[in-house]
N, C-alpha and C positions, 0 to 999 in steps of 0.2 A: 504494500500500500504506500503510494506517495503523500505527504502531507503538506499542506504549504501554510505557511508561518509568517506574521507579517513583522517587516522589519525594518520600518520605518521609526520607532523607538530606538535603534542600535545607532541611529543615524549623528547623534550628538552622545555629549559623556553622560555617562547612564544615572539616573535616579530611578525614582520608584517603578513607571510603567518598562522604563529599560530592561532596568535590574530582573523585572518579572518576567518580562518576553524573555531574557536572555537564557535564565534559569532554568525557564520550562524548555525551553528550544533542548538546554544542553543535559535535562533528565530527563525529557521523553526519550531522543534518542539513545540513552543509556539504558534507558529500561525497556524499551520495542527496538532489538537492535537489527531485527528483520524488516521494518518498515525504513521507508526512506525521510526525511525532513529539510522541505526550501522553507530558510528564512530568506523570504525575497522581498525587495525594497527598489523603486524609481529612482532613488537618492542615493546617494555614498554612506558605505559604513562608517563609523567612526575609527581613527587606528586604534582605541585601546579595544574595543571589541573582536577587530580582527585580530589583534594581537593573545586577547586573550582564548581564543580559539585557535591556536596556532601549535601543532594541527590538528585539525577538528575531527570527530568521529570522522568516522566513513559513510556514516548513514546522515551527517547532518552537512548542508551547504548552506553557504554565504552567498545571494543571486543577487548581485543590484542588474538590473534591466538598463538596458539604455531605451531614452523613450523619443519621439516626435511629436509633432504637433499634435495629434491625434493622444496617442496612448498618454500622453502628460495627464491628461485627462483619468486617472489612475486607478479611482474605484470604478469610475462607469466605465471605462475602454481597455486601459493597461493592463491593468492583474486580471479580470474578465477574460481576454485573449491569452493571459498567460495561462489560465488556470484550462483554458480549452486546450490551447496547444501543448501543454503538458499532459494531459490527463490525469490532474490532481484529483483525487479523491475525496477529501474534502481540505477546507482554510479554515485557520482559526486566526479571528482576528483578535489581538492582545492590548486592543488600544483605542474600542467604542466603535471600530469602522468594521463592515465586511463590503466583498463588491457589489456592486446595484443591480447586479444579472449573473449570473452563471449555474451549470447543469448539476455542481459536488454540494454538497450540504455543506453548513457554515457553523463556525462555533464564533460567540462574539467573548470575551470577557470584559465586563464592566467593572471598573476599580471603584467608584463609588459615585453619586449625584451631586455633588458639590456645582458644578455648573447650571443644575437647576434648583436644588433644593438654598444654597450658597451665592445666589448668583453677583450680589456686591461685593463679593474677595474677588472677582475675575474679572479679565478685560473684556467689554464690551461684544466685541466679533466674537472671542471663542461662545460665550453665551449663546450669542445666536447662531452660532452653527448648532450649538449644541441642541438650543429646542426646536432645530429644526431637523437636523439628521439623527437625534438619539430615536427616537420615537419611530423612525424608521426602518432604521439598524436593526431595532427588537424584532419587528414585523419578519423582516428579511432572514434574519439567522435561524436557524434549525432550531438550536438550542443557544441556554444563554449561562454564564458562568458567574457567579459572585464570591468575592474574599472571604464575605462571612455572612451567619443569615441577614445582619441588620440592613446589608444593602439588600437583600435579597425582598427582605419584609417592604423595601421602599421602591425597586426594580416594579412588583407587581401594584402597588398603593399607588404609585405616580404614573407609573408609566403604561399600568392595566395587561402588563404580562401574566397569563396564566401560570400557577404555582409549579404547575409540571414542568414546563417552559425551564424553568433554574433550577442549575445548581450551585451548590456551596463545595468551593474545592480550597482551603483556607493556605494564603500563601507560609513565608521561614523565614528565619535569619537565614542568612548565606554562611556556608561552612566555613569561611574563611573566619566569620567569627566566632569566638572564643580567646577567654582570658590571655593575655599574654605580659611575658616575665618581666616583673618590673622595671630591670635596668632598661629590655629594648622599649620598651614606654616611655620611657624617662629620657632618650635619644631622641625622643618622636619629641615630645615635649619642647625639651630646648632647642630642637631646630626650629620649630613654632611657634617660641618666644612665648608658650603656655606657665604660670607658676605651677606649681607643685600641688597649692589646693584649690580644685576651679570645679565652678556646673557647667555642665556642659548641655547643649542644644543643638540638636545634627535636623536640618533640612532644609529646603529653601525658601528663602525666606520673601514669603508672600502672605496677605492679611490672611486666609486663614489660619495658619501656623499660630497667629494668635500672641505675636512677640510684643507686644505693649503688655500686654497680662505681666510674660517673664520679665519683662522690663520694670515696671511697678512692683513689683513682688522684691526684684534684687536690689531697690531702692528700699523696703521697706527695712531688709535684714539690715543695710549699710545704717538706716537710722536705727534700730534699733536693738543692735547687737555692736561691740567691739570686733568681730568677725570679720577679717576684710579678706573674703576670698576672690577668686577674679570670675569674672562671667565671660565663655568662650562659645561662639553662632557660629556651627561649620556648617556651610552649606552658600551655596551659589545666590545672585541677587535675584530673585524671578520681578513680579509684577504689581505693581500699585502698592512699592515701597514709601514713597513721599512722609507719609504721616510717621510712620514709624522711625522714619530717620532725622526727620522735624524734631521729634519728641527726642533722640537720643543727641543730637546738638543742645538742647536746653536742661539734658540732663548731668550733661559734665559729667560723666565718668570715670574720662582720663585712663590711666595702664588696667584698669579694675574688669575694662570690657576688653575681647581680644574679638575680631573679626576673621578668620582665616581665609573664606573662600570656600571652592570647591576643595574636598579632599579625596585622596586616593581612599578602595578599604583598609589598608595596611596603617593607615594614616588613622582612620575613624577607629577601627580595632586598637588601637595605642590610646588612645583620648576615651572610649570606653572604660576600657580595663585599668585606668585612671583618675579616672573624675573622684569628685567624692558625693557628685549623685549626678542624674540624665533627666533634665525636666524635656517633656512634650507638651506645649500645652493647644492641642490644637482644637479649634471650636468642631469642626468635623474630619473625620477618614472612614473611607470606606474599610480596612484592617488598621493599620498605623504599625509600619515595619521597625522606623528609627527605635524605637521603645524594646519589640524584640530583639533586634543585632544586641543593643546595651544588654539587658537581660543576659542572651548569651555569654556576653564576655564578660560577667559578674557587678556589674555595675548597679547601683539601687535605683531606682528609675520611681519617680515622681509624673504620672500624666492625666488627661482630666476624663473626666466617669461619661463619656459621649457614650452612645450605644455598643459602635463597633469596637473602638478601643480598648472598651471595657469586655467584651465579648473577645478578643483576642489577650491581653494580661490578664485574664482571672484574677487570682488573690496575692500574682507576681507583681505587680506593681501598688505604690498607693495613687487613692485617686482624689481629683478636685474638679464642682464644677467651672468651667471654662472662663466665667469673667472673675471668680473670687482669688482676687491676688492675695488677699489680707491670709486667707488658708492655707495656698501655695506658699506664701514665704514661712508660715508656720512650721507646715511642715518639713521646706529647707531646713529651717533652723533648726530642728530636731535633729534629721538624720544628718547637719554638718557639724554637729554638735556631740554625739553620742552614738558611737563606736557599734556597739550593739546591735542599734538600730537599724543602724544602716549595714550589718552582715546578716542580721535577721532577716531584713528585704533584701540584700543579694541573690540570697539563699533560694528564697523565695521564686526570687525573677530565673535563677537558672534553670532550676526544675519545670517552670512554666515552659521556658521556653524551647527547652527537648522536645516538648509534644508537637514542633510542629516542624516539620523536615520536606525539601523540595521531592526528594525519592516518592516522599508520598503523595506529596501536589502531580507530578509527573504520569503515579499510576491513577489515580482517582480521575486525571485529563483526561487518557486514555482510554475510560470508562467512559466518558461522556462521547468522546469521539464515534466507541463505538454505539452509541445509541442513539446519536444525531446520527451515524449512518443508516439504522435500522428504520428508523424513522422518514428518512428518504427513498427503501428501496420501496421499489414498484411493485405493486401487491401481485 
């Protein structure tokens, strides 16, 4: 069976729907090593992606297409013609899209509804693509995939997809994460220009993410503790930063905030297995990965009680709701304050976040795949 895989997400450096596409691309074909896998894309891979596939199963390829005037046109004409001229058996799309016509059954995966349920943390256009092609996409796809039931609950509420229609295949940390030995932390650190005790905050930073919460919250501790540890935001600038960086010019911070940028995982796995806690505090996620990777590599992870969130850390993480900064710094100050505490929730977060492995996302895919097949053949 040929499968084709959309990879259009490989095409810059990877964050969440990356990271996902990538993962699943490189454990289905681990786990079906008789079927074949195109991640195929119109666009250029990124090099760390093809690097990091370098070299790749035998059963999974890297296709960028070259396109003209016509097939640019990419769900309706490009992939359409590719998926005939191949004779793919079926496409999963990893990233809200499938093509607009074609003869294979379709799997879409949706990472959560933040562009409609959320629509003032997003730019303008993507919105309206979104309520206009999400609604679509459901129609179009054979079958539909969610991280966890809560998108799942709100996939069929907003969007009127039948319950059969979804499933829940729950994504992982990446295996790359796990604890690692203090000293090479501590290298990762002072290249970094990180001090020794800092919270840390991994994703990009855009108004969901919810960075005025953390930012109020690491003012309150500064006034109200002798504690002066440092606050460090890894992760890329994304979209309608303005207010947020407004508000940290008038906050005078000075060396206390560290911005890094994007980080390699080698880089995020050091700053984990470091911190002396991993606040998330985002107002919504359809799973919320940053939180597990921490977990994995023993970190105490502070994030707020949204449905899915909380539906992926269980009783691994502690939780707050989303605008209460006065509780978030509370409970900083706890766990930056008392040893205990903060290995009690370590503990905690590590055992959680065993239970959830791409090996298994991989086979549970695979599953669906064949039942969006079953559901296509001709009676």
């Amino acid at each position: 069976m040929r499968i084709g895989i959309d990879g259009i997400p490989l095409s810059e450096p990877k964050t969440g729907v990356g990271h996902y596409t990538f993962e699943i691309a490189r454990q289905l074909a681990a786990q079906a090593p008789s079927h074949q896998f195109d991640v195929v894309s119109h666009v250029p891979f990124h090099t760390s992606a093809v690097a990091e596939l370098s070299p790749p199963p035998p059963n999974l390829s890297l296709i960028q297409m070259r396109v003209n005037r016509l097939t640019r046109h990419w769900w309706a004409v490009g992939l359409p013609l590719y998926i005939r001229r191949q004779s793919l058996s079926l496409f999963h799309g990893t990233n809200y899209d499938v093509p607009l016509w074609g003869s294979c059954p379709t799997v879409l995966t949706i990472h959560d509804l933040s562009l409609l349920l959320y629509s003032g943390t997003h730019e303008e256009r993507r919105v309206r693509r979104a309520r206009r092609r999400l609604p679509a996409m459901c129609r179009i796809a054979t079958l539909l995939i969610t991280p966890t039931v809560s998108v799942k609950n709100e996939v069929c509420e907003h969007l009127g997809v039948p319950a059969d229609k979804v499933v829940v295949v729950n994504e992982a940390p990446r295996r790359c994460f796990h604890p690692l030995p203090a000293q090479e932390a501590t290298d990762t650190l002072r290249r970094l220009g990180i001090d020794d005790e800092f919270i840390l905050y991994v994703g990009t930073i855009e108004p969901r993410k919810n960075l005025l919460t953390l930012i109020r919250a690491f003012e309150e501790i500064m006034r109200a503790t002798t504690f002066r540890p440092q606050l460090v935001i890894a992760g890329k600038k994304g979209w309608l930063t303005e207010e947020l960086f407004t508000y940290l010019e008038s906050a005078k911070l000075g060396d206390r905030l560290r911005m890094t940028g994007y980080l390699a995982d080698e880089e995020l796995r050091a700053l984990y297995s470091r911190c002396r806690v991993m606040v998330y505090p985002a107002l919504y996620e359809g799973a919320g990965l940053p939180p597990l990777e921490a977990m994995a590599c023993g970190a105490p992870v502070v994030t707020t009680d949204t449905p899915a969130i909380s539906e992926m850390v269980g009783h691994g993480a502690r939780l707050f709701p989303p605008p209460d900064y006065r509780l978030l710094a509370r409970h900083l100050i706890e766990l930056l304050t008392n040893k205990a505490a903060r290995q009690s929730l370590a503990s905690a977060g590590v055992n959680r976040a065993a239970n959830f492995t791409w090996e298994r996302a991989a086979l549970e895919t695979l599953e669906v795949y064949g039942e969006a097949l079953k559901r296509r053949a001709p009676n």
